[in-house]
C-alpha positions, 0 to 999 in steps of 0.5 A: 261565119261572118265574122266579127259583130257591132254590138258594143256601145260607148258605155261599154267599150269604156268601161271594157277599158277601165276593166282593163286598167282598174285591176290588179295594178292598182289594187295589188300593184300599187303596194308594189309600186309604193314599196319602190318609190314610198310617197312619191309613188304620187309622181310615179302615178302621175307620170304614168296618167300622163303617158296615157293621156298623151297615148289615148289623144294620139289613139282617138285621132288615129282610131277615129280614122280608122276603127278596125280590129286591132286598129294600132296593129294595122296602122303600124304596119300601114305607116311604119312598114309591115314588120312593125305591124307584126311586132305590134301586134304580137307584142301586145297579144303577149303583154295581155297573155302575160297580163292575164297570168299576173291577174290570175296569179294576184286571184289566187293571192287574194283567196288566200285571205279566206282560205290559206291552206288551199292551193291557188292552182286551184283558184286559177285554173277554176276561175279562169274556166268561168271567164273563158266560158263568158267569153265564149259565148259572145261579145254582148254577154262579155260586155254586159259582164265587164261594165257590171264587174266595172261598176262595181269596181268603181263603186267600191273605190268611191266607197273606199275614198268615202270611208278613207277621207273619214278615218283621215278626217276622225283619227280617233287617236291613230296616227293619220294624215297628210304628214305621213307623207314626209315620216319614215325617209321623207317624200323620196325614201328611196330617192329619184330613182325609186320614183321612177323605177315606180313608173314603170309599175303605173304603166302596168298598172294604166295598161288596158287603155288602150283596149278601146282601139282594139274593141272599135271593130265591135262597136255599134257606131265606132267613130262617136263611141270611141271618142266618148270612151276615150275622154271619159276613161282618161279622166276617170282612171286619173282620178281614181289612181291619184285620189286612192293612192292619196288617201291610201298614204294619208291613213297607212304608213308607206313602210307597210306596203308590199306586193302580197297583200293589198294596201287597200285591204290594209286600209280597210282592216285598219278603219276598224269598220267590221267586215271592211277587209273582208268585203274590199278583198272580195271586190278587189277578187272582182277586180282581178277577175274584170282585169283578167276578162277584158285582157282575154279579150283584147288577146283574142281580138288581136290574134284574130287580127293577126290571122286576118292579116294572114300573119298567124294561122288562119284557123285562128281567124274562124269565128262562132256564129255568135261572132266569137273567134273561139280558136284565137280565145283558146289560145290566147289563154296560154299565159294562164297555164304558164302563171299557174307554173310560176306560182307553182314554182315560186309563189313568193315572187310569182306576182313581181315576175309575171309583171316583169314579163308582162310589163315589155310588150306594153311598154314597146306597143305603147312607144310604138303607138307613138311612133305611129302617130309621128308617122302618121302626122308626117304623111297627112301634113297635120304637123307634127306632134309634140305629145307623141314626141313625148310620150315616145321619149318617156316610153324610150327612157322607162324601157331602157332603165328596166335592167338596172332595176331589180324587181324588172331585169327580166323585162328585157331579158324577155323582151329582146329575144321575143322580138328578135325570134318574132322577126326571124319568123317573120322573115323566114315565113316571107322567104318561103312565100317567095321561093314557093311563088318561084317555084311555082312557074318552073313546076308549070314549065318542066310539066308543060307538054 
């Protein structure tokens, strides 16, 4: 086959990003985040935005130099060693599998809102068939999917802001505005530690950013898309998660907020506009559905990476003819059969765990992306980088306070044996090429006339 193609283009491959980061964090994860921190989920949310605006500068000066598939994978491996490029690469390829199976499982909550009595495996398993088939077919049609299910999501969020700012505006008696902000415990309810717990759902929430780096391997013309991309998505997702979550407190109260249903259907069923609820769940379904497409993508072009590179099986390398890696799309597909079980099990705290899971691989790539750019200043002599010292030290401190919080005991609990098995296997794969290059002469020897 010949292999990957660049048909990408710069609108695209933004909007494949804000794909990504506009889903289920924001419309279902952010009343999540609001129930932890209360009003100053604003400063949660900001920190988040500035994490990921220090990640994308650090991703466009490295991503630029090198655009290929996978790009931080193999710069980690290229200055912080091969392992680090492994645990990369697959450390994420399992953020988005897990990411795929939060986004899904979020799908089947938002059915519920039309038809309660179904059961959401069957959403699941029906939805995810249609994306994977999209996926399938090849990149252009992909692309053209996701920057149609993006524009639609930015469409609604405007409208929502539009229709928000009104109610705030003409309260026609209801309780509404700004001074909802300090009612019911003040701006932190749930003081400094409910802030930053809360931050941690914003990485999760801003997670699929980074998708840009990833897709620079199909992109038509990789150095001046991605530069484009990544300034035009920062400043777009900054302004849609802190203008929405703004208006979002100013009109519902913050004790409302929950991870079951969304804040923005709430918002919608109380402006008293008819259909409003309906409509916003179904673009908030879209929502999910677009999260869910861009993360099976990213998932796919990673393990396809790691194949490449001869660090998965190489069948997952093969491509269509339509340069689709199909083997590394199947499996990458993997967290849907797992989030279909844990809804199964427990669909009460079926969202909350699967982004406990999820949210480790992100977190760990994201800090190594820091680590590699500091790496990277170091070995060009361009000085070194205050930003990504920054940003690694807020990754570092976010990663260690997630086990003395409830709702993310189980992202170390995750991650840690995750990475330790990953690096068994990779040192056991490495002692086995090496016996087998040793072995090798000897049989020649003893064989030898």
């Amino acid at each position: 086959m010949s292999g990957l193609q660049r048909t990408l283009s710069s609108g695209q491959l933004s909007m494949i990003a804000i794909g990504g980061a506009i889903g289920t964090g924001l419309f279902l994860g952010s009343g999540f985040a609001i129930s932890l921190a209360g009003p100053s989920v604003l400063l949660s949310y900001a920190i988040g935005a500035l994490i990921a605006l220090l990640l994308m500068r650090a991703l466009a000066e490295m991503t630029v130099t090198d655009p290929g598939t996978g790009s931080f994978g193999t710069l980690a491996g290229r200055y912080l060693g091969d392992t680090a490029g492994y645990l990369v690469r697959y450390a994420y390829w399992s953020a988005n599998v897990l990411a795929v199976g939060t986004e899904v499982t979020a799908v089947a909550l938002y059915m519920r809102f039309w038809l309660p009595d179904l059961p959401g495996w069957w959403w699941i398993a029906g939805f995810s068939a249609a994306l994977i088939g999209i996926n399938a077919v090849s990149v252009r049609v992909f692309g053209s999917v996701e920057y149609l299910f993006s524009s639609v999501k930015i469409a609604a969020i405007l409208v929502f802001l539009l229709l928000g700012l009104f109610t705030i505006l003409h309260p026609h008696g209801a309780d509404i505005g700004p001074h909802l902000y300090l009612s019911a415990g003040g701006f932190f309810p749930h003081g400094i530690g409910g802030m930053w717990v809360a931050a941690v759902v914003s990485i999760f929430s801003y997670l699929g950013i980074e998708t840009i780096a990833v897709a620079a391997g199909e992109a038509q013309d990789p150095q001046r898309a991605i530069t484009r991309a990544l300034r035009s998505t920062i400043a777009r997702l900054v302004f849609f998660y802190l203008a929405t979550l703004a208006v979002m407190l100013a009109v519902m109260p913050w004790t409302r907020a929950s991870s079951s249903v969304s804040p923005f259907v709430m918002v919608m069923a109380q402006s008293g506009v008819p259909w409003a609820a309906s409509l916003m769940n179904a673009v908030i379904l879209v929502a999910a559905l677009s999260a869910m497409n861009s993360q099976i993508f990213a998932a796919s072009r990673m393990l396809y990476g790691l194949s490449e590179a001869g660090q998965a099986p190489k069948s997952l390398s093969r491509v269509t003819r339509f340069g689709v890696p199909l083997p590394a799309l199947l499996s990458s597909s993997v967290g849907i059969a797992f989030a279909a079980l844990v809804f199964v099990c427990a669909p009460a705290r079926a969202f909350g765990a699967m982004i406990a899971v999820s949210i480790f691989g992100a977190l760990f790539t994201w800090a190594m992306i820091f680590a590699t750019h500091l790496r990277f200043r170091a070995v060009r002599r361009a000085g070194w980088s205050w930003g990504s010292a920054l940003g690694l030290g807020l990754m570092l401190a976010i990663l260690v306070t997630t086990p003395f919080t409830e709702a993310f005991r189980l992202t170390l609990a995750y991650g840690t044996p995750f990475l330790a098995v990953m690096a068994g296997l990779r040192s056991f794969g490495r002692r086995r090429q090496g016996s087998g290059r040793q072995a090798a002469p000897r049989l020649g020897a003893d064989e030898a006339p």
